[in-house]
C-alpha positions as CSV (number, residue, x, y, z in Angstrom):
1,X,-1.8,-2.5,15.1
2,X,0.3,-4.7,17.3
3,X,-2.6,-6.8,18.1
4,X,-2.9,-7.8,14.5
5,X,0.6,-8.1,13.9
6,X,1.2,-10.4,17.2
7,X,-2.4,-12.2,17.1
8,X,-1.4,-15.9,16.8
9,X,-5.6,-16.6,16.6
10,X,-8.4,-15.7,13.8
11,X,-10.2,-14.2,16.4
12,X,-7.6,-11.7,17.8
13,X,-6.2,-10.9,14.0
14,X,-10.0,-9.5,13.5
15,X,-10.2,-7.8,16.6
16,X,-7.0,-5.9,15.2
17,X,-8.0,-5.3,11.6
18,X,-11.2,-3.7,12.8
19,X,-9.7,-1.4,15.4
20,X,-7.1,-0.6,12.3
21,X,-10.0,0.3,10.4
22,X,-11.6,2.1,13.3
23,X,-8.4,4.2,13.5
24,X,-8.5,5.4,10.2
25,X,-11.4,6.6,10.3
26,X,-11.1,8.7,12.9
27,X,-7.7,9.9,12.0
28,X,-9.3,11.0,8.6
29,X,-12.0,12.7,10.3
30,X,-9.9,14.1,12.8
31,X,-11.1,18.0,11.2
32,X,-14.4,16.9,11.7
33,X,-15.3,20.8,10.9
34,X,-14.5,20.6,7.2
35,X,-17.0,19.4,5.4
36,X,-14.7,17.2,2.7
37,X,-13.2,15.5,5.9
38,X,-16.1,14.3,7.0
39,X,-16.8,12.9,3.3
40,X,-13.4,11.4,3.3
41,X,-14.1,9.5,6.7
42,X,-17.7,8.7,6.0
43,X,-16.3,7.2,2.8
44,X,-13.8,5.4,3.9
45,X,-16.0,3.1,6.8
46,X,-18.2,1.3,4.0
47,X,-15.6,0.8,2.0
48,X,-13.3,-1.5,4.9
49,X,-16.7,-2.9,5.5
50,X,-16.7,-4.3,1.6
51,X,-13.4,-6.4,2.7
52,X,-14.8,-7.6,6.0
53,X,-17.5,-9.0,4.1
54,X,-14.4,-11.2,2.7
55,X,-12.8,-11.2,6.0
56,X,-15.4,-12.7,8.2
57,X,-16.6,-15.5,6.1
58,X,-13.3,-16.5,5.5
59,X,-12.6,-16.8,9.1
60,X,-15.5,-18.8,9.8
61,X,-14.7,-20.6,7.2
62,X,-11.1,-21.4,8.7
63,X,-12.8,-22.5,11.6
64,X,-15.7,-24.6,10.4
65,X,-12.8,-26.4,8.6
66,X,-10.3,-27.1,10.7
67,X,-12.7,-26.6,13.9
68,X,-10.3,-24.3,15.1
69,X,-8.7,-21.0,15.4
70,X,-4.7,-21.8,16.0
71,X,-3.3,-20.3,13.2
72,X,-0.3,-22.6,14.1
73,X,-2.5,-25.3,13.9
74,X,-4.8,-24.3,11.2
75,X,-1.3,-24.0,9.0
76,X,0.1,-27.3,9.7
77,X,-3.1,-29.1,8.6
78,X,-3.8,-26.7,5.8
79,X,-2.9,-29.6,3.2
80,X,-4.9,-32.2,4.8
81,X,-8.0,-31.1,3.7
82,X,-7.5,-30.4,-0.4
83,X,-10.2,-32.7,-1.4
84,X,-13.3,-31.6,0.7
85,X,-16.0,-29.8,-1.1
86,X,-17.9,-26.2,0.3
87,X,-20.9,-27.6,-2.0
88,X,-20.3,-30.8,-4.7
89,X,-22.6,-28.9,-6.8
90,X,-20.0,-25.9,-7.3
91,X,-16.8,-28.4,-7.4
92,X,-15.3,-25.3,-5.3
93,X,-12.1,-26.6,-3.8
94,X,-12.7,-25.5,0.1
95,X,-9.1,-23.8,0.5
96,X,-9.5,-22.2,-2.5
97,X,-12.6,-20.5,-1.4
98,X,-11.5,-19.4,1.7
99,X,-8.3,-18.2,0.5
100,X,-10.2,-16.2,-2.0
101,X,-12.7,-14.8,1.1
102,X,-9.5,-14.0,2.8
103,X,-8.1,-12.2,-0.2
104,X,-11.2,-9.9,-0.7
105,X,-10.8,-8.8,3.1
106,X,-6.8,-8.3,2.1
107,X,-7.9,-6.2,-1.0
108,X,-10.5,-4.1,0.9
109,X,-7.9,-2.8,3.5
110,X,-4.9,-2.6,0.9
111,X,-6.5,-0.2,-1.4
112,X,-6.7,-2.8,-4.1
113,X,-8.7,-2.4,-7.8
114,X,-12.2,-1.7,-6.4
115,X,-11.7,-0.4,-3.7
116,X,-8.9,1.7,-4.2
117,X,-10.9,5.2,-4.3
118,X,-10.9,5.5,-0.6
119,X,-7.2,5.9,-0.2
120,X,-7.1,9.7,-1.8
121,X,-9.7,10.8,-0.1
122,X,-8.1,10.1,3.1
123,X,-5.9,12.3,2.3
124,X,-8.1,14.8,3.9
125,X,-6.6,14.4,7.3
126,X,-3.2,16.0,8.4
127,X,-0.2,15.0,6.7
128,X,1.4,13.3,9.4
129,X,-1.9,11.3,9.6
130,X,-1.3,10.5,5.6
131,X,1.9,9.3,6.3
132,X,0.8,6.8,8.8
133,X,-1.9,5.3,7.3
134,X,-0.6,5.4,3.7
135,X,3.2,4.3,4.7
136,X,3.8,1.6,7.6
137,X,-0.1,1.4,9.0
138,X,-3.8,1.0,7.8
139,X,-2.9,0.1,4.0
140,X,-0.7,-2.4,4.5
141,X,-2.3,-4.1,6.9
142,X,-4.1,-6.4,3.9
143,X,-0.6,-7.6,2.6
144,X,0.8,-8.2,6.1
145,X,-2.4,-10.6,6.4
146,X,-1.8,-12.5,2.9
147,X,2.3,-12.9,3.8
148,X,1.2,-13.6,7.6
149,X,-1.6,-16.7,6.0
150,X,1.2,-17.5,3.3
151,X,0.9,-21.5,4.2
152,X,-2.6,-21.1,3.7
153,X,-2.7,-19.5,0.4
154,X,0.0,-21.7,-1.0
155,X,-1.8,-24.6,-1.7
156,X,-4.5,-23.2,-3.9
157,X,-3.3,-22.4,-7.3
158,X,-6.4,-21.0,-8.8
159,X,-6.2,-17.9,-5.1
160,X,-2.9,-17.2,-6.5
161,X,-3.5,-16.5,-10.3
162,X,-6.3,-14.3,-8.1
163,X,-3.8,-12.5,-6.1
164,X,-1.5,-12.1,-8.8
165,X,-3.5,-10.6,-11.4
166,X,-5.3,-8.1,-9.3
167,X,-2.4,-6.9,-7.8
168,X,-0.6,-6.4,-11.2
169,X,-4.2,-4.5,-12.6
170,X,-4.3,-2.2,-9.1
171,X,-0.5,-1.3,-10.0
172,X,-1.2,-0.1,-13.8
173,X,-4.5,1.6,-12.9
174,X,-2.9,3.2,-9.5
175,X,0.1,4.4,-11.8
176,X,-1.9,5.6,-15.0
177,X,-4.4,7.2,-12.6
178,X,-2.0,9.2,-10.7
179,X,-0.4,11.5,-13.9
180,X,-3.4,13.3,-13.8
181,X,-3.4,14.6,-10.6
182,X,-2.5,18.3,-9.6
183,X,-2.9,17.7,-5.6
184,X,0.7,16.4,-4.1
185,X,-0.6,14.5,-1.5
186,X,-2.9,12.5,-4.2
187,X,-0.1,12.2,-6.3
188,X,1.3,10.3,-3.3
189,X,-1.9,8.7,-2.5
190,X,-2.1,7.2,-5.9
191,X,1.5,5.9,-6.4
192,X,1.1,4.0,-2.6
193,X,-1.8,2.1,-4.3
194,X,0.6,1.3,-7.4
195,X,2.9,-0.1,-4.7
196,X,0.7,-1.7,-2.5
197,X,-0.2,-3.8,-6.1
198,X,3.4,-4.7,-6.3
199,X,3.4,-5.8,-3.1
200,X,0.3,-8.1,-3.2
201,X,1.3,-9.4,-6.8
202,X,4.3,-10.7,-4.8
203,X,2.7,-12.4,-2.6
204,X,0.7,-14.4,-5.6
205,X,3.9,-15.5,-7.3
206,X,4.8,-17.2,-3.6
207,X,7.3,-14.3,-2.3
208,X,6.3,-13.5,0.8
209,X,9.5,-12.2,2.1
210,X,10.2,-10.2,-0.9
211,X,6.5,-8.7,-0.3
212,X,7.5,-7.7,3.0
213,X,10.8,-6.7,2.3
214,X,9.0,-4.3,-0.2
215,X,6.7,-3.3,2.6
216,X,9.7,-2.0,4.8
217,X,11.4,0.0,2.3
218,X,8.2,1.6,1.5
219,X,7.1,2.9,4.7
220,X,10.1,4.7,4.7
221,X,10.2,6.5,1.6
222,X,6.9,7.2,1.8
223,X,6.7,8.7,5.1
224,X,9.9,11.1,3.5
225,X,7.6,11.9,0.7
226,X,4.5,12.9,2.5
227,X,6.5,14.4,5.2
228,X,8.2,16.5,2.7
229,X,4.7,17.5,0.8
230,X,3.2,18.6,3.8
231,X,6.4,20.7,4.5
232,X,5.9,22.1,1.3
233,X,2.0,22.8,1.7
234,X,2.2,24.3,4.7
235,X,5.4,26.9,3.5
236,X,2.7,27.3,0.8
237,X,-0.2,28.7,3.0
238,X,-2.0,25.5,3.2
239,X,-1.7,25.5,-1.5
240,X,-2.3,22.6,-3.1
241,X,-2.2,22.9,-6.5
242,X,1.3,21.9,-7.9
243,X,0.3,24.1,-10.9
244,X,0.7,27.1,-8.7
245,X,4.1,26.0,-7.0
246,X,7.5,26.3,-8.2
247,X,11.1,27.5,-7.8
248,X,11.3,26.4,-4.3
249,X,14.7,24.4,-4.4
250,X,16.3,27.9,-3.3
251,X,13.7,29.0,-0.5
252,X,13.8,25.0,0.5
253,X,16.9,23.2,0.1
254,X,16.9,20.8,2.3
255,X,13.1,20.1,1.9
256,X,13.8,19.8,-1.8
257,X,16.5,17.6,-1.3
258,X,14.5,14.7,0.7
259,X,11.7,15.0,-1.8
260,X,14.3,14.5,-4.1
261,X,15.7,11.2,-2.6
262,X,12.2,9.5,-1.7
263,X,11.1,10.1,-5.2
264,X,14.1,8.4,-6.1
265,X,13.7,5.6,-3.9
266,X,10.2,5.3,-5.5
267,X,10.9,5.4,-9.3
268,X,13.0,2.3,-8.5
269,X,16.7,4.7,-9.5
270,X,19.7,2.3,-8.1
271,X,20.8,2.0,-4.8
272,X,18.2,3.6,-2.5
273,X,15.9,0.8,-1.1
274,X,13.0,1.1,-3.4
275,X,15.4,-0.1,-6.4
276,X,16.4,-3.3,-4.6
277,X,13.0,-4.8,-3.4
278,X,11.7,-3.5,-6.8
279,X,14.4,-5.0,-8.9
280,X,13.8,-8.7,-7.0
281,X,10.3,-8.6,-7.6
282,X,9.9,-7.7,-11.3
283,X,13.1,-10.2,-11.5
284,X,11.0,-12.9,-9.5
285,X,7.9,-12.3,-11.8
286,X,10.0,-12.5,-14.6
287,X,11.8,-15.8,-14.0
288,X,8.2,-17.0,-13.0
289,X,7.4,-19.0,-16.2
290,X,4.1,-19.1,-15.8
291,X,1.1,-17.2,-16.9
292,X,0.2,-15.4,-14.3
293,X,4.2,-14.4,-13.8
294,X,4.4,-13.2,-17.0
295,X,1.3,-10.7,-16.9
296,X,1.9,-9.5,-13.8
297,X,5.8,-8.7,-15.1
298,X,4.4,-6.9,-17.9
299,X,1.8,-5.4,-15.8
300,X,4.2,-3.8,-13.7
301,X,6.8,-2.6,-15.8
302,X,4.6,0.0,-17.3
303,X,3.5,1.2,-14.1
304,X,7.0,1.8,-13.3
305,X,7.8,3.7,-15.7
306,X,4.4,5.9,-15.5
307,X,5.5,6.1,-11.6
308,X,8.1,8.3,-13.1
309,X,5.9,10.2,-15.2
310,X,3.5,10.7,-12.6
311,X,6.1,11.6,-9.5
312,X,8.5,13.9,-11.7
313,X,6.0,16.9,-11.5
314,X,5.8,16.1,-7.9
315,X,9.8,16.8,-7.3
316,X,10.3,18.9,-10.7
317,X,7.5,21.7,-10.2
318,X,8.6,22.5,-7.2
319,X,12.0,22.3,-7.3
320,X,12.9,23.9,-10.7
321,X,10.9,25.5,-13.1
322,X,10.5,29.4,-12.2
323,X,6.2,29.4,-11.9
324,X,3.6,31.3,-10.1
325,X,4.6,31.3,-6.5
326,X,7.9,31.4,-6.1
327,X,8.9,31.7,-2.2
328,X,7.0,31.2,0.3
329,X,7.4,31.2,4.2
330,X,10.6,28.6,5.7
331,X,8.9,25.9,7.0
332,X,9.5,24.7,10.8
333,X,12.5,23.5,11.9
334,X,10.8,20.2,13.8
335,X,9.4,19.3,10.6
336,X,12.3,19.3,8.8
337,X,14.6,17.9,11.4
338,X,11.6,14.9,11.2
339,X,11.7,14.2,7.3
340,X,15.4,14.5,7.6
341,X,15.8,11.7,9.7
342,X,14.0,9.2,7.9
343,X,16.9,6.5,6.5
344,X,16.8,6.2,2.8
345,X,19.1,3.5,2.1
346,X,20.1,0.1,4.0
347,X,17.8,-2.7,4.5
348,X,18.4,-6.8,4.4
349,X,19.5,-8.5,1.5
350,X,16.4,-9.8,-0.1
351,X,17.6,-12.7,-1.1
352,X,18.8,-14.3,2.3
């Protein structure tokens, strides 16, 4: 990861994204006994190789192009070539196309429409595995890309009506998806692919920072949430069913409390983080006035309010209603002492 992030090349920003991918796959697989891990794992390898098809190409492109791979210097002539043609025939603008390459490799690794599958099955790994790749790490690393290539993607219009539209679809579909899952973890899974849509969609209306602003206060309510869950599950004997959980707000307090805030933090409720990178980026989309704006604003503001729907059994089941099992054994102290410490409010103003 911090090769990617600190690569200032094309050629050490691919080195990085595939050992990210690399990692991920053997942090899935890392109970390579269980039969539904090794699925999960084997799953998840073709599925990053769908967006390195994008990747790699678009590289390449970069370089035949600008016949380097300075990102510096590949950025500061990014406007210089507008006019040139990848084939006359097609009348495909030669930014747009690798923009749009670029994009696909982005989409591939950020769990976007179409790929999107992958990211509950990995939650067949350990918990603390789920939180990394599905909070600050292996998911994000697409949207991290786009924000990173921002004065690439800025100068073709018809990538960003691209970006935009299938980050708003990922964030309905992600969102709608998720209500009818009985697995916390999933649930979890499913609402980090709504987010991850907000976050790309972002990025097509031309707000990098607020992308990545978004990005931050996400990896840490979602590391609290899936911290929490796998408190929960393993209280639970290793249960997974939320259908079978319930009343643990007593046994669980504390637990039940830091669920309580990251959920909050999710749905977007004032004054945790997730409300104020939220609020600037429907706001953003809104004041948009374009096409694209407006269907990703109304794109998104269903999806947050299904991500209510959809995360309320999560913190509701468990917490309150007197079900099946209602106690179970107290959790470590570690773990909770972990979640606990997690921030949950704070961050930059998003509009310096």
């Amino acid at each position: 990861m911090p090769m990617l992030v600190t690569g200032d090349n094309s050629l050490q920003l691919f080195l990085g994204w595939e050992g990210v991918g690399l990692a991920s796959y053997l942090l899935i697989h890392f109970w390579f006994t269980r039969l539904q891990a090794d699925k999960a794992a084997t799953k998840a390898m073709p599925v990053n190789r769908v967006g390195d098809f994008g990747l790699a190409p678009g590289i390449s492109g970069r370089f035949t192009l600008f016949q380097t791979v300075d990102s510096s210097t590949i950025f500061a002539c990014a406007s210089a070539p507008r006019n040139s043609w990848i084939s006359r025939n097609m009348r495909l603008n030669a930014i747009t196309l690798i923009s749009i390459l670029l994009f696909i490799g982005a989409a591939g690794k950020s769990a976007q429409i179409g790929s999107h599958t992958r990211s509950p099955d990995a939650m067949e790994g350990p918990t603390p595995v789920s939180a990394s790749i599905h909070a600050a790490t292996t998911v994000t690393a697409g949207v991290f890309m786009i924000a990173r290539c921002s004065p690439l993607f800025e100068y073709p219009p018809t990538a960003l009506i691209v970006i935009t539209s299938a980050g708003a679809t990922t964030s309905f579909l992600a969102a709608t998806t998720g209500i009818l899952q009985n697995d916390p973890k999933r649930v979890i899974a499913y609402s980090t692919c709504s987010q991850l849509g907000y976050m790309i969609f972002a990025c097509g209306i031309s707000n990098y920072s607020v992308s990545v602003f978004h990005l931050m206060n996400h990896a840490f309510f979602k590391a609290l949430l899936f911290l929490s869950a796998g408190s929960v599950i393993h209280a639970m004997s290793d249960e997974q069913d939320m259908r079978k959980m319930g009343g643990l707000a007593s046994s669980f307090p504390l637990t039940y409390a830091m669920m309580l805030m990251g959920s909050l933090s999710l749905i977007g409720f004032p004054f945790p983080t997730g409300f104020y990178s939220k609020d600037v980026i429907l706001e953003l989309a809104y004041t948009k006035y374009t096409i694209s704006g407006n269907f990703a604003f109304c794109g998104c503001c269903s999806p947050d309010t299904i991500v209510r729907g959809h995360n309320s059994p999560n913190t509701i089941i468990r917490g309150e209603q007197e079900l099946g099992i209602g106690c179970g054994r107290n959790s470590r102290q570690w773990l909770r002492c972990s979640v606990d410490s997690l921030p949950l409010c704070g961050g930059p103003d998003p509009y310096e």
